[in-house]
DSSP file (Angstrom, degrees, kcal/mol; ACC not computed):
  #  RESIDUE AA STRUCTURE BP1 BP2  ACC     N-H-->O    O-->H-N    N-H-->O    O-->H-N    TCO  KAPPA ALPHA  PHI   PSI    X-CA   Y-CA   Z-CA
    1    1 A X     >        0   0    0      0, 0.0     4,-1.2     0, 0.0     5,-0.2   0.000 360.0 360.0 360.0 -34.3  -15.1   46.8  -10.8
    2    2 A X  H >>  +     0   0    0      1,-0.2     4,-2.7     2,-0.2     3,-1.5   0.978 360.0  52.1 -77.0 -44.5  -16.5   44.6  -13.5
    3    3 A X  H 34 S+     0   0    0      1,-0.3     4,-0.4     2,-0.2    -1,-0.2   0.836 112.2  44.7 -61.0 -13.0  -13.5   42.6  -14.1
    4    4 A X  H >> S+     0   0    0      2,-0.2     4,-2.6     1,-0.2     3,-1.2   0.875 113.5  50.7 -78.6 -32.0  -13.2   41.9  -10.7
    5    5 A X  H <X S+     0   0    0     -3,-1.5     4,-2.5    -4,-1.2     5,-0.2   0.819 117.6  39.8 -88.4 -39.3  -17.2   41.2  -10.8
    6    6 A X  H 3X S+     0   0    0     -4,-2.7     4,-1.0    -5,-0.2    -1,-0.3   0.684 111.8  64.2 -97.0   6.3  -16.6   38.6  -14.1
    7    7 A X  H <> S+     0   0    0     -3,-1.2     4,-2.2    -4,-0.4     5,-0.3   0.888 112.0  36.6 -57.2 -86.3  -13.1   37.4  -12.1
    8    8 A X  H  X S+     0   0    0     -4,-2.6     4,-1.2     2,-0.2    -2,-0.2   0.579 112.0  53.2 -32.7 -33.8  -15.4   36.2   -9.7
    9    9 A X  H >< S+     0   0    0     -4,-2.5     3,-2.1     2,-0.2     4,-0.3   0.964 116.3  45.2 -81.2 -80.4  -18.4   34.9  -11.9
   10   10 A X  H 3X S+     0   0    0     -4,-1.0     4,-0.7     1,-0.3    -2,-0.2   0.457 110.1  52.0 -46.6 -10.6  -15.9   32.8  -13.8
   11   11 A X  H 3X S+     0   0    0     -4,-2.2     4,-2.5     2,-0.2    -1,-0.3   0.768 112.1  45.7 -96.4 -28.8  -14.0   31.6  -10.7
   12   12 A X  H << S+     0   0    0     -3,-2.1    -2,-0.2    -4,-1.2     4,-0.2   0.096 115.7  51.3 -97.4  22.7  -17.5   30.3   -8.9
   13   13 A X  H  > S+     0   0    0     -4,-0.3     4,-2.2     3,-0.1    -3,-0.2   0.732 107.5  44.5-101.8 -51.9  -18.4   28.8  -12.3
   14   14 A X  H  X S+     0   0    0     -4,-0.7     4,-1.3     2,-0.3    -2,-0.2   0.904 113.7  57.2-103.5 -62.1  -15.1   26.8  -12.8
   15   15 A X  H >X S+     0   0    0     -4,-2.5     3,-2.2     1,-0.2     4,-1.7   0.842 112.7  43.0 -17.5 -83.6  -15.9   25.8   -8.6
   16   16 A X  H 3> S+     0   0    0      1,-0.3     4,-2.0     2,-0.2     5,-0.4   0.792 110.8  53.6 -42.5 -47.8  -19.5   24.3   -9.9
   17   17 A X  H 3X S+     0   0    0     -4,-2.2     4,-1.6     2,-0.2    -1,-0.3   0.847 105.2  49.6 -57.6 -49.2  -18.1   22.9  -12.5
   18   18 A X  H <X S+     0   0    0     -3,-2.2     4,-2.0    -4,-1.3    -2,-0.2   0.656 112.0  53.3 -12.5 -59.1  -15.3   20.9  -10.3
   19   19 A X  H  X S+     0   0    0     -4,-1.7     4,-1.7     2,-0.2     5,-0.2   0.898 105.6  49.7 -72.0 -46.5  -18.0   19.7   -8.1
   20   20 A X  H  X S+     0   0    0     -4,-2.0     4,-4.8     1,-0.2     5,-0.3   0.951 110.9  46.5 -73.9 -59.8  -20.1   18.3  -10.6
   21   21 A X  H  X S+     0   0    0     -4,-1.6     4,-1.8    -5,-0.4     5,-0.3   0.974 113.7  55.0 -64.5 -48.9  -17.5   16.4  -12.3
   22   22 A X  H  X S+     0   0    0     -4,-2.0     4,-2.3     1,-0.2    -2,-0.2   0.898 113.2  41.6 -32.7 -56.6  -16.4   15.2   -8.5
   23   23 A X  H  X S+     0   0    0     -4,-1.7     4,-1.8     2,-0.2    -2,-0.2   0.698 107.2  55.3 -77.9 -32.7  -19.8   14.1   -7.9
   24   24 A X  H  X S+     0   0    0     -4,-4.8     4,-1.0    -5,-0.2    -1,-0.2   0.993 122.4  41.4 -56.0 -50.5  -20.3   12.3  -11.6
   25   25 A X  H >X S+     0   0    0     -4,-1.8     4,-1.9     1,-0.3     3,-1.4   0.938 110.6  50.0 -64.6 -49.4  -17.0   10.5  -10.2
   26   26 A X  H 3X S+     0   0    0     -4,-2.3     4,-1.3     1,-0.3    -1,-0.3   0.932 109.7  50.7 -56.5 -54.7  -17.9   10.1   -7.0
   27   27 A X  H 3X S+     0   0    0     -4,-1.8     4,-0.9     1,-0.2    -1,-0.3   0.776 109.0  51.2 -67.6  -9.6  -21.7    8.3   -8.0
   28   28 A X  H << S+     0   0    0     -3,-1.4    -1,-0.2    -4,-1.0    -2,-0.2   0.634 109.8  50.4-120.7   2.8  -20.2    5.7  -10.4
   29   29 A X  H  < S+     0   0    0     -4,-1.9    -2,-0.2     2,-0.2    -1,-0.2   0.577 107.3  60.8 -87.9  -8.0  -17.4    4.5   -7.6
   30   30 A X  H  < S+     0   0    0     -4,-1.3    -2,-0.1    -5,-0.3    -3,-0.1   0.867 102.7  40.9 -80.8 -18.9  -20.1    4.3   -5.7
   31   31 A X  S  < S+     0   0    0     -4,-0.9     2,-0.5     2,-0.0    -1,-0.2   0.432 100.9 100.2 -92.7   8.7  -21.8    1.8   -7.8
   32   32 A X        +     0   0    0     -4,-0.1     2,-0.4     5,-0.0    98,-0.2  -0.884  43.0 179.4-106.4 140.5  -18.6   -0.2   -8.4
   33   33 A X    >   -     0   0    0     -2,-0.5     3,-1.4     3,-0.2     2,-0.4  -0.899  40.1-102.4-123.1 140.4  -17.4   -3.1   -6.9
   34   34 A X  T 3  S+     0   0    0     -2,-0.4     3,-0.1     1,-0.3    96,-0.1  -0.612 106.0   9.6 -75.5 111.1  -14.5   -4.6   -7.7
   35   35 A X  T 3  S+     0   0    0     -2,-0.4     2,-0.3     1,-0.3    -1,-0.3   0.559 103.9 117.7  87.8   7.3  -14.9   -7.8   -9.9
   36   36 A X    <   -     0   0    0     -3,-1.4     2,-0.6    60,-0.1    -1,-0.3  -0.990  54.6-153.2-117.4 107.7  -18.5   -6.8  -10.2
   37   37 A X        -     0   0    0     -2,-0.3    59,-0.1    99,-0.1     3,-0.1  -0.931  16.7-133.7-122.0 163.2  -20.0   -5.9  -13.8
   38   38 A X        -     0   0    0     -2,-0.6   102,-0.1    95,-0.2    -6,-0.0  -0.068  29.2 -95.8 -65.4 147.1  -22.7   -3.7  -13.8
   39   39 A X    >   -     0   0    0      1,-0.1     3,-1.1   101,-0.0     7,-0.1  -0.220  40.7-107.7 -44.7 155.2  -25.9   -4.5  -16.1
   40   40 A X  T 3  S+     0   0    0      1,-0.2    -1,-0.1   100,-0.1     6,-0.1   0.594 107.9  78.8 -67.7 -23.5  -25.8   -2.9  -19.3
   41   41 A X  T 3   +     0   0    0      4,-0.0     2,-1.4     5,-0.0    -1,-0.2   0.522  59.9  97.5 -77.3 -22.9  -28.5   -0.4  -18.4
   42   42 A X    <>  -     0   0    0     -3,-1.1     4,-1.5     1,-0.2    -4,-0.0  -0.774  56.9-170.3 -73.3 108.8  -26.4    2.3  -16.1
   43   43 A X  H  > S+     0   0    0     -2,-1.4     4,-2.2     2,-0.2    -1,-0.2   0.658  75.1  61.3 -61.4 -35.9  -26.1    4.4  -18.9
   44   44 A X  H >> S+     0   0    0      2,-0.2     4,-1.1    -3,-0.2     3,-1.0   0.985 115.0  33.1 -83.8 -63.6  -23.6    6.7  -17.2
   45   45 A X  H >4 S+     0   0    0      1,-0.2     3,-1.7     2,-0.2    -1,-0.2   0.956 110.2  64.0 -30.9 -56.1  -20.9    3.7  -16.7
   46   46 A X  H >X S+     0   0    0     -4,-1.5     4,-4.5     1,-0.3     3,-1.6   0.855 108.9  40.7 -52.3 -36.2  -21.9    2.1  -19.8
   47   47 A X  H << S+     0   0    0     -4,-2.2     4,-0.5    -3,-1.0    -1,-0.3   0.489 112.0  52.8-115.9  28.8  -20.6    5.4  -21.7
   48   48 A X  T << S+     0   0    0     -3,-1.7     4,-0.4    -4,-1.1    -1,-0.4   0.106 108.3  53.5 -90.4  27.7  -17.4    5.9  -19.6
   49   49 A X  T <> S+     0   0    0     -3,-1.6     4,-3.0    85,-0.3     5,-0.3   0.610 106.1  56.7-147.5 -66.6  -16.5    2.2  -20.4
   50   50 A X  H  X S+     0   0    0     -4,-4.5     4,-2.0     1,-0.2     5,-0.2   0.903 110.4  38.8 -64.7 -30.9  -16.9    3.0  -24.0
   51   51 A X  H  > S+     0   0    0     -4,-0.5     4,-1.1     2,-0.2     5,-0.3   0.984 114.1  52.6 -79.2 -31.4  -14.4    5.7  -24.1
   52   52 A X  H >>>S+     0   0    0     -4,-0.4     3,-4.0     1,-0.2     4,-2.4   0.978 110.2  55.5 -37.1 -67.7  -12.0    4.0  -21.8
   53   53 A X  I >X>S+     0   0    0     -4,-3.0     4,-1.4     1,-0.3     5,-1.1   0.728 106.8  48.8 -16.9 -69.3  -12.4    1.3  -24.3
   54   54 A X  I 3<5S+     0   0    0     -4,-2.0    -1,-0.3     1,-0.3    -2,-0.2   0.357 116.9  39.9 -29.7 -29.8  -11.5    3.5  -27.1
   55   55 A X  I <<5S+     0   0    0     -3,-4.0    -1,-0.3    -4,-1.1    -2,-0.2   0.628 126.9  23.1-110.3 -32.5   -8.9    4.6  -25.8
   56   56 A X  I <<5S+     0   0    0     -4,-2.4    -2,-0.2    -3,-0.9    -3,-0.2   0.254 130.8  24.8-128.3   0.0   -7.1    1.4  -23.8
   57   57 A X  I  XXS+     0   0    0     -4,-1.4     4,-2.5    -5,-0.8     5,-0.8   0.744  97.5  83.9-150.5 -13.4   -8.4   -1.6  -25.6
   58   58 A X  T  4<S+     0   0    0     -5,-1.1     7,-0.1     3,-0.2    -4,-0.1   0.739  82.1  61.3 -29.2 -56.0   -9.5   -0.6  -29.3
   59   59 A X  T  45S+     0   0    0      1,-0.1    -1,-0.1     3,-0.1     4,-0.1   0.985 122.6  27.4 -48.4 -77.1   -6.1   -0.8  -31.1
   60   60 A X  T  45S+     0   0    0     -4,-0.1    22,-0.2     2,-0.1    -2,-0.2   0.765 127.4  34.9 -27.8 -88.4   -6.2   -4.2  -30.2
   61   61 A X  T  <5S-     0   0    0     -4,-2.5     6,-4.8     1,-0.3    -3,-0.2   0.748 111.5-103.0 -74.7 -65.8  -10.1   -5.6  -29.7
   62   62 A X      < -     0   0    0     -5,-0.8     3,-0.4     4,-0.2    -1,-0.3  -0.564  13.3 -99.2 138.1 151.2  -11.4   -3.7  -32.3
   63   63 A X  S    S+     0   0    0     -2,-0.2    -1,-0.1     1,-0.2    -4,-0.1   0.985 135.7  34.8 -53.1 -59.0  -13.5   -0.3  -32.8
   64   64 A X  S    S-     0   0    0     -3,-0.1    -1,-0.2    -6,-0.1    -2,-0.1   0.361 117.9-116.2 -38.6 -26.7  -16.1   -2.6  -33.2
   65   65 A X  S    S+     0   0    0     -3,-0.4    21,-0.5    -7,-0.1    20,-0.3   0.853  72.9 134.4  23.1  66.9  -15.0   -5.4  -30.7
   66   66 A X        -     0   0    0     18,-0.2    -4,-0.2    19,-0.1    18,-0.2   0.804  54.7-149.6 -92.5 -14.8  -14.6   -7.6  -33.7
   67   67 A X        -     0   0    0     -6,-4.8    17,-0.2    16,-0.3    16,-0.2   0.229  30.8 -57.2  78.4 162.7  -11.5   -8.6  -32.2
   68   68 A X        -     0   0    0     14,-0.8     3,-0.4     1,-0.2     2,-0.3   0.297  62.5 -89.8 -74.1-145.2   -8.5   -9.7  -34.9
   69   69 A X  S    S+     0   0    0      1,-0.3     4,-0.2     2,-0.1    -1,-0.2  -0.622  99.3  18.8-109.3 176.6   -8.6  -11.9  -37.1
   70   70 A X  S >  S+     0   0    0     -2,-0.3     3,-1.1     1,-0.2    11,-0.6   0.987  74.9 171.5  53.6  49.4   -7.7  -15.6  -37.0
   71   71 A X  T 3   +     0   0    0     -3,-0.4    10,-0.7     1,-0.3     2,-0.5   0.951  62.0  50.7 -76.8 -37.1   -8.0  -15.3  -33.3
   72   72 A X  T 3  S+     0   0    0      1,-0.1    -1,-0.3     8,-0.1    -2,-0.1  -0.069  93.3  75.9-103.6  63.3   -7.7  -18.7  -32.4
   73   73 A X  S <  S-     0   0    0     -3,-1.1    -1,-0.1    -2,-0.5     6,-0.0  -0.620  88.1-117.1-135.7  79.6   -4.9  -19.5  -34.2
   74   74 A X        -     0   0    0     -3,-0.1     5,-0.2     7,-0.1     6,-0.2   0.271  32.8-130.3 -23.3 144.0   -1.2  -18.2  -32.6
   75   75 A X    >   -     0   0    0      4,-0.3     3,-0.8    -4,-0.1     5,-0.1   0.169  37.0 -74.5 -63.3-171.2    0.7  -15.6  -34.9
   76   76 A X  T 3  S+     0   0    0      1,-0.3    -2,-0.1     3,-0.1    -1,-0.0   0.135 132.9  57.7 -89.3  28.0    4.2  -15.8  -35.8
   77   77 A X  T 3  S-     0   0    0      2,-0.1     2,-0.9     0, 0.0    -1,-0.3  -0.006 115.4-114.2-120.2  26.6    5.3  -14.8  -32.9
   78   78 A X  S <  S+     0   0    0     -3,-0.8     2,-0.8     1,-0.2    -2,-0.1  -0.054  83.3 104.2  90.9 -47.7    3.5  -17.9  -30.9
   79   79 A X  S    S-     0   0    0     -2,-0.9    -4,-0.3    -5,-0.2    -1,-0.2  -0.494  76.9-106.2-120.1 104.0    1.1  -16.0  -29.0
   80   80 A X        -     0   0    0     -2,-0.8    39,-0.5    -6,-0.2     2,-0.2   0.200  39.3-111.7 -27.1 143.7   -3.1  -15.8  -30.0
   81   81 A X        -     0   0    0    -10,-0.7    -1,-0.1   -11,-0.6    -7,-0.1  -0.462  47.7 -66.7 -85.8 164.5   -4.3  -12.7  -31.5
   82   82 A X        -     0   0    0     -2,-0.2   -14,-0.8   -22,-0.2    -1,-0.1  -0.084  64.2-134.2 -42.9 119.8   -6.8  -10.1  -29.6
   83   83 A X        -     0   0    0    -16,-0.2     2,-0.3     1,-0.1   -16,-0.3  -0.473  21.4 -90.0 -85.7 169.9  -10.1  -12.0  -29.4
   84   84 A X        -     0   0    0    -17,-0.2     7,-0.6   -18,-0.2   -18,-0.2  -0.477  24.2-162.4 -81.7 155.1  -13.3  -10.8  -30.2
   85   85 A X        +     0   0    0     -2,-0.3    57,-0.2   -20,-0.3     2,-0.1   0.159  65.1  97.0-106.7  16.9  -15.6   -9.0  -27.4
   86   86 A X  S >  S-     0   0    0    -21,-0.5     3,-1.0   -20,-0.1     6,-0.3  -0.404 105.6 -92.6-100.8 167.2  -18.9   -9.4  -29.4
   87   87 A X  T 3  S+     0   0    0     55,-0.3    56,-0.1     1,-0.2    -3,-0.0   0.663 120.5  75.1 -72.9  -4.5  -20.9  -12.0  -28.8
   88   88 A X  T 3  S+     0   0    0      2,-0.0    -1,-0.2   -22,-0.0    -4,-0.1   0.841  97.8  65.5 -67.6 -24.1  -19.0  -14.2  -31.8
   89   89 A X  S <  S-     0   0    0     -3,-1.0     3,-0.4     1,-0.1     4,-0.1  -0.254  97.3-109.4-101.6 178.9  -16.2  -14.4  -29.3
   90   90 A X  S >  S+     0   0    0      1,-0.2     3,-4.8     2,-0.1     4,-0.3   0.848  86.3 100.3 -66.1 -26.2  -15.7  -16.1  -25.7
   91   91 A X  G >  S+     0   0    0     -7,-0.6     3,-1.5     1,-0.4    -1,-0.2   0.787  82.4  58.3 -29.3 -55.2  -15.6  -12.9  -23.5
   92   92 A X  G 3  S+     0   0    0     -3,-0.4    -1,-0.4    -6,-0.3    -2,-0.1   0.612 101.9  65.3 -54.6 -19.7  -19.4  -13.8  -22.6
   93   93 A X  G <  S+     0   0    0     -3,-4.8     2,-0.3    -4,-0.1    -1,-0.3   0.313  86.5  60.9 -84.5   1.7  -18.1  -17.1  -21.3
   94   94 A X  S <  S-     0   0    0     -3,-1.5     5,-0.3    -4,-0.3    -1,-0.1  -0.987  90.4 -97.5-140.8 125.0  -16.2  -16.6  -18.7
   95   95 A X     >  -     0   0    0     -2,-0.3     4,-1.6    59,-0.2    -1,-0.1   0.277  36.8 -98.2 -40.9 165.3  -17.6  -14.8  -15.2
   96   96 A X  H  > S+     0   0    0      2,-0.2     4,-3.9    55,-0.2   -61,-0.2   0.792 119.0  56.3 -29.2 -52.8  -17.5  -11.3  -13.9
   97   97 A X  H  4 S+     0   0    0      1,-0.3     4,-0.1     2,-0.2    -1,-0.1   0.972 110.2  48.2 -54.6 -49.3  -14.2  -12.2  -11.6
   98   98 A X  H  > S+     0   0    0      1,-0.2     4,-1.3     2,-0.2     3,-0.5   0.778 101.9  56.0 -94.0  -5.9  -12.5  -13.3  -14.4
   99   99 A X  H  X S+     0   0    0     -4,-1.6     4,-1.0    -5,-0.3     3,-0.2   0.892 119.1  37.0 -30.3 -61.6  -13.1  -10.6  -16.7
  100  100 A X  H  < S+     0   0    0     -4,-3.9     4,-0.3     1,-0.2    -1,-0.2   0.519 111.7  52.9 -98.7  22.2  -11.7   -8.5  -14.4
  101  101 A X  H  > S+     0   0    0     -3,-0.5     4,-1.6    -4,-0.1    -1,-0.2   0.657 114.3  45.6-104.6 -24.1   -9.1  -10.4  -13.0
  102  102 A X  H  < S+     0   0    0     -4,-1.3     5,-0.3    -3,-0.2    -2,-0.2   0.489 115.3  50.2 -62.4 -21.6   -7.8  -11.1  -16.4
  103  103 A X  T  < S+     0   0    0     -4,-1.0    -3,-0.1     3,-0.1    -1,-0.1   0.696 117.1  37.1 -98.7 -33.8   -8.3   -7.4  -17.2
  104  104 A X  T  4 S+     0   0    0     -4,-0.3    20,-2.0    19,-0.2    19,-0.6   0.847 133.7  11.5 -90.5 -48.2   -6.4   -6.1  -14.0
  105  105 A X  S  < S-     0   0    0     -4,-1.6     4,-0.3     1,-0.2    -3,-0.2   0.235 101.0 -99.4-131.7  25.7   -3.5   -8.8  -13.8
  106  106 A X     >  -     0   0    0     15,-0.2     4,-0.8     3,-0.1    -1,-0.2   0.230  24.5 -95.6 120.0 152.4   -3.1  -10.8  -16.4
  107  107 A X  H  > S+     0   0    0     -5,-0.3     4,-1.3    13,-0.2     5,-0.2   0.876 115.7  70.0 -84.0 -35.6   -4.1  -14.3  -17.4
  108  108 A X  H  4>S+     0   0    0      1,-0.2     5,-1.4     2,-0.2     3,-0.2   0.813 103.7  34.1 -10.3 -76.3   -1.0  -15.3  -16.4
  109  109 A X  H  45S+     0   0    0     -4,-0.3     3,-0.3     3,-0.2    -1,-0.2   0.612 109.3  67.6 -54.1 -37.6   -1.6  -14.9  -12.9
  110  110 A X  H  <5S+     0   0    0     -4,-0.8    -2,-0.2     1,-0.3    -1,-0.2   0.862 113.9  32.2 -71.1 -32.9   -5.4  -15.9  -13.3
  111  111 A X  T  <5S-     0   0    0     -4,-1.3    -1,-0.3    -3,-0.2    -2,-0.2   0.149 115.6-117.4-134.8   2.3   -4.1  -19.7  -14.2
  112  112 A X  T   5S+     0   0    0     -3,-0.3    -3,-0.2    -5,-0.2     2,-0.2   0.587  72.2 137.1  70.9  16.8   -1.1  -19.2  -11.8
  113  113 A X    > < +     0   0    0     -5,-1.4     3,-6.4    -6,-0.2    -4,-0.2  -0.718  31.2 175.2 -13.4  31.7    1.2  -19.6  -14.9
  114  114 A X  T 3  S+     0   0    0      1,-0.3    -5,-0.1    -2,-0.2    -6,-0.1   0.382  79.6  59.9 -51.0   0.9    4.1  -17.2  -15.2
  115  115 A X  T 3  S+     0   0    0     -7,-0.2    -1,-0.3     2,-0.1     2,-0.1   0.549  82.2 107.6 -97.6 -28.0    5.6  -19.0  -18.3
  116  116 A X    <   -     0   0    0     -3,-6.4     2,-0.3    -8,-0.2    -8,-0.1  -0.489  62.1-147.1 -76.3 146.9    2.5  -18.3  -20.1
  117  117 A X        +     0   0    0     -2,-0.1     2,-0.3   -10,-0.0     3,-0.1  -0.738  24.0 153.7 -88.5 142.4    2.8  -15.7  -22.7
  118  118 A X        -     0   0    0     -2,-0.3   -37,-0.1     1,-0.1   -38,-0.0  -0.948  42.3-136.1-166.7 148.8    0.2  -12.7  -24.2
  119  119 A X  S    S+     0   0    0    -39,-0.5     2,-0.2    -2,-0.3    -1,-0.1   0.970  76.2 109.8 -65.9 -31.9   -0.1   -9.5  -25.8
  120  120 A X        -     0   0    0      1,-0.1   -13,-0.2    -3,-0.1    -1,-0.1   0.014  65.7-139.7 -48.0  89.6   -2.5   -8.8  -23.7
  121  121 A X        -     0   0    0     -2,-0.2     2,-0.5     1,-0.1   -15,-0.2   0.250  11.2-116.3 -64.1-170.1   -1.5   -6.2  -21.3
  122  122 A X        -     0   0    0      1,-0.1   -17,-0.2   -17,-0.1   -18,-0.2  -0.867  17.3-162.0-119.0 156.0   -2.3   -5.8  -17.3
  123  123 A X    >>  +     0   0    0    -19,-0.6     3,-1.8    -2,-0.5     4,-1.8   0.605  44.2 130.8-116.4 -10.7   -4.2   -2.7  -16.8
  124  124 A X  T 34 S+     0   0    0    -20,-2.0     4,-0.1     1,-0.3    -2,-0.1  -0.473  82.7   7.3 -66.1 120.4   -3.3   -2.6  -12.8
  125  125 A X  T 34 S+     0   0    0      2,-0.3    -1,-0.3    -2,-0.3     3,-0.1   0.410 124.1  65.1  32.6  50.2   -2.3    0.5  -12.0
  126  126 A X  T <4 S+     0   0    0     -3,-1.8     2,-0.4     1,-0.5    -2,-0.2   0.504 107.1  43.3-145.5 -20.3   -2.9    2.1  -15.3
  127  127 A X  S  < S-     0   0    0     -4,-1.8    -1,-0.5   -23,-0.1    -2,-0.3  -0.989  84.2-122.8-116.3 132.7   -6.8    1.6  -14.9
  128  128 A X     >  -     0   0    0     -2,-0.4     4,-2.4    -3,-0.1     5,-0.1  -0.379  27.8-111.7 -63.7 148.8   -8.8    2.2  -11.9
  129  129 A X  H  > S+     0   0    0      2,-0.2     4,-2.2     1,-0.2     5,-0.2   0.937 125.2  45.5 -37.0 -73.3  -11.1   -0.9  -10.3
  130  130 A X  H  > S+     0   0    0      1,-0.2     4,-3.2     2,-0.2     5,-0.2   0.920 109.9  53.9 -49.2 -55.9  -14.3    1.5  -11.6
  131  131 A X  H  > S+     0   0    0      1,-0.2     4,-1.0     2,-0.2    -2,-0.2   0.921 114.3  40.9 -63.3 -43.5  -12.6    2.2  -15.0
  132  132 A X  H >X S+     0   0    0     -4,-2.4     3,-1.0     2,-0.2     4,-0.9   0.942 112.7  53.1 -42.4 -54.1  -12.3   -1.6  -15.6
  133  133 A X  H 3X S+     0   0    0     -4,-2.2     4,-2.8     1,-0.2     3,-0.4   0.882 111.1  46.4 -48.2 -43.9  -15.6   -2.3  -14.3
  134  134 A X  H 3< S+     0   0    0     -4,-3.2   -85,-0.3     1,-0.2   -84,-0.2   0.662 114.8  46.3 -81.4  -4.8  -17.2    0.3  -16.8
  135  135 A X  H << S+     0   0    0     -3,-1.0    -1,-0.2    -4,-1.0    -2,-0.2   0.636 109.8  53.7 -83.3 -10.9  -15.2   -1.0  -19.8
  136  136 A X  H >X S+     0   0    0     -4,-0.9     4,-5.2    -3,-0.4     3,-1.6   0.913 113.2  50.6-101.6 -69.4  -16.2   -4.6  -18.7
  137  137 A X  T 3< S+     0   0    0     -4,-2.8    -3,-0.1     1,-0.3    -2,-0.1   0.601 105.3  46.5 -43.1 -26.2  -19.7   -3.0  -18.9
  138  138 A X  T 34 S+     0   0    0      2,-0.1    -1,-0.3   -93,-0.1    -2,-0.2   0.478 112.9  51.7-109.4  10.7  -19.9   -1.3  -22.2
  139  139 A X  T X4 S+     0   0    0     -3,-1.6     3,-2.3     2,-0.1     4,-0.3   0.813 113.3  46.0 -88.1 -45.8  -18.5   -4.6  -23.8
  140  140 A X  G >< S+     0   0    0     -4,-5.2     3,-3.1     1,-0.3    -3,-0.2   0.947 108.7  57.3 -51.7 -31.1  -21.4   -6.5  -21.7
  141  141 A X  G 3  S+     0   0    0      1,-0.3    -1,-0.3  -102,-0.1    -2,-0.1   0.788  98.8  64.2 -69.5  -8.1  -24.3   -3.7  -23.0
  142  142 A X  G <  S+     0   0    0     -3,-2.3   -55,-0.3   -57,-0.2    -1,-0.3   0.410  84.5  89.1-111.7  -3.6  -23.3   -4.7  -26.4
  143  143 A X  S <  S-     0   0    0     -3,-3.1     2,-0.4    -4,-0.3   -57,-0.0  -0.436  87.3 -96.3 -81.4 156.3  -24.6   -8.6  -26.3
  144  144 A X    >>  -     0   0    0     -2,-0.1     4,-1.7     1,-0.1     3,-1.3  -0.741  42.2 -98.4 -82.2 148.1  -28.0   -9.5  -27.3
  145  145 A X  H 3> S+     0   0    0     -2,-0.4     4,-3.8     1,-0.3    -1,-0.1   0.649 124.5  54.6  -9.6 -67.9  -30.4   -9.8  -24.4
  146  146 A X  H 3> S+     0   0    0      1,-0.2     4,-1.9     2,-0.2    -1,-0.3   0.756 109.2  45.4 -12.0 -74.8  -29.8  -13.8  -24.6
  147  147 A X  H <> S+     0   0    0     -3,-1.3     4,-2.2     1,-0.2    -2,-0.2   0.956 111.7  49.2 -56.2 -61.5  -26.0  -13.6  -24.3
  148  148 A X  H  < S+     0   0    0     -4,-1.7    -2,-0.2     1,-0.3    -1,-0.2   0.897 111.8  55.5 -68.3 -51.6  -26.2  -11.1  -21.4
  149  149 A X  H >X S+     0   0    0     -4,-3.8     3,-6.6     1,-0.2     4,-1.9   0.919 108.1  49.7  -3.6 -86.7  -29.1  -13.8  -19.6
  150  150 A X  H 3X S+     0   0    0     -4,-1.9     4,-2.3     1,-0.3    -2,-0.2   0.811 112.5  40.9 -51.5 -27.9  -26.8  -16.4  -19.8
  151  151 A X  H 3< S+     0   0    0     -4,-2.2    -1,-0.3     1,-0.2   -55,-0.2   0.505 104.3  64.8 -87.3  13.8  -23.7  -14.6  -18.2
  152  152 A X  H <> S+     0   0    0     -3,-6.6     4,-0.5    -5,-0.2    -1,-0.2   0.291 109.6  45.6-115.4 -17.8  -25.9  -13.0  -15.6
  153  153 A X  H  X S+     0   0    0     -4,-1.9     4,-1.3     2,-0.2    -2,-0.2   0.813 103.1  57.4-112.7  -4.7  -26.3  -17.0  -14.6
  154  154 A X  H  < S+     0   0    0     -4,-2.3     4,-0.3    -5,-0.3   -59,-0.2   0.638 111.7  41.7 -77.5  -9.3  -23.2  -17.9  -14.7
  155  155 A X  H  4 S+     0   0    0      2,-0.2    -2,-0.2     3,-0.1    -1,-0.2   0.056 115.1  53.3-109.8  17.2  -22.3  -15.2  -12.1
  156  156 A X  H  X S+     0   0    0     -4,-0.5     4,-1.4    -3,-0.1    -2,-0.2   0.592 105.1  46.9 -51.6 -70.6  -25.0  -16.1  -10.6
  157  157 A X  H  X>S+     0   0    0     -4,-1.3     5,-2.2    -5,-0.2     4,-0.6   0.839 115.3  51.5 -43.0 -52.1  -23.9  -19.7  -10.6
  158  158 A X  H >45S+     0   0    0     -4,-0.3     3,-0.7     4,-0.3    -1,-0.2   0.898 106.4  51.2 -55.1 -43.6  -20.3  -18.4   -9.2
  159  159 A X  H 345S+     0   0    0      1,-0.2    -2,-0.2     2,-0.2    -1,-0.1   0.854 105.3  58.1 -83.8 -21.4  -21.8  -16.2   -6.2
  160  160 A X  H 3<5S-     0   0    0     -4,-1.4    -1,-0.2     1,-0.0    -2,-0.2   0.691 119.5-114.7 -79.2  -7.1  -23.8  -19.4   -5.1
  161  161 A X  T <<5       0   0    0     -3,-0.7    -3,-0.2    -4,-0.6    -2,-0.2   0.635 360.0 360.0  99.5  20.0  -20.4  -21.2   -4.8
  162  162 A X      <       0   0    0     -5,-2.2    -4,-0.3     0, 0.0    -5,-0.1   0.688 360.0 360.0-111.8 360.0  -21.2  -23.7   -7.6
């Protein structure tokens, strides 16, 4: 009778448990929109972004997002090294869409350029819309105040059509 008793306890924990992690999933697709990133402040995005990061764009980018070195100079194989994602580097310069259109399919495609070359892989179907958007988001949380302003008016500037 007890093991059935602690069968049970341990099967309606491992439920709750299930649910809860549905519903963490379930609230931060709700806040994402595709091509959208979130202010640095959703804490809950911000620190699935850094382990996606960690995981998919680190090697690369940097632990740090110091990005390599010599980034704007092509390697010997032709083709620019990993830039940085700190504010020393461009990432802050270029809108939401195209952060994540660069992030989802490729720059290539973004400049409508299939001859261009990059290391830089395409994350579409190997990251979800929300998991881009929340790595997109813990590189933004990581500018100073300033930087994060100014890219909040440049998508700003985008969404009014200018």
């Amino acid at each position: 009778m007890v093991a059935k008793k602690t069968v049970i306890a341990v099967t309606a924990m491992s439920v709750a448990a299930a649910a809860a992690a549905a519903l963490w999933v379930t609230q931060i697709q709700s806040q994402v929109k595709p091509g959208a990133i979130f202010k640095p402040d959703n804490a809950m995005i911000v620190a699935q972004g850094k382990t996606i990061y960690n995981e998919n764009c680190a090697a690369c980018h940097g632990q740090n997002l110091q990005g390599q070195d010599n980034w704007q100079t092509p390697n010997e194989n032709g083709l620019l090294p990993a830039p940085p994602h700190d504010e020393s580097g461009h990432t802050w310069h270029h809108t939401d869409k195209v952060l994540f259109d660069i992030t989802k399919t490729g720059l290539a495609k973004l400049i409508d350029d299939d001859s261009y070359k990059t290391d830089m892989p395409i994350f579409d179907g190997v990251l979800s819309d929300s998991d881009i958007v929340a790595v997109l988001s813990y590189i933004k949380s990581t500018w100073p105040r300033n930087i994060q302003e100014r890219h909040d008016q440049m998508n700003a500037q985008q969404a009014g059509g200018n």
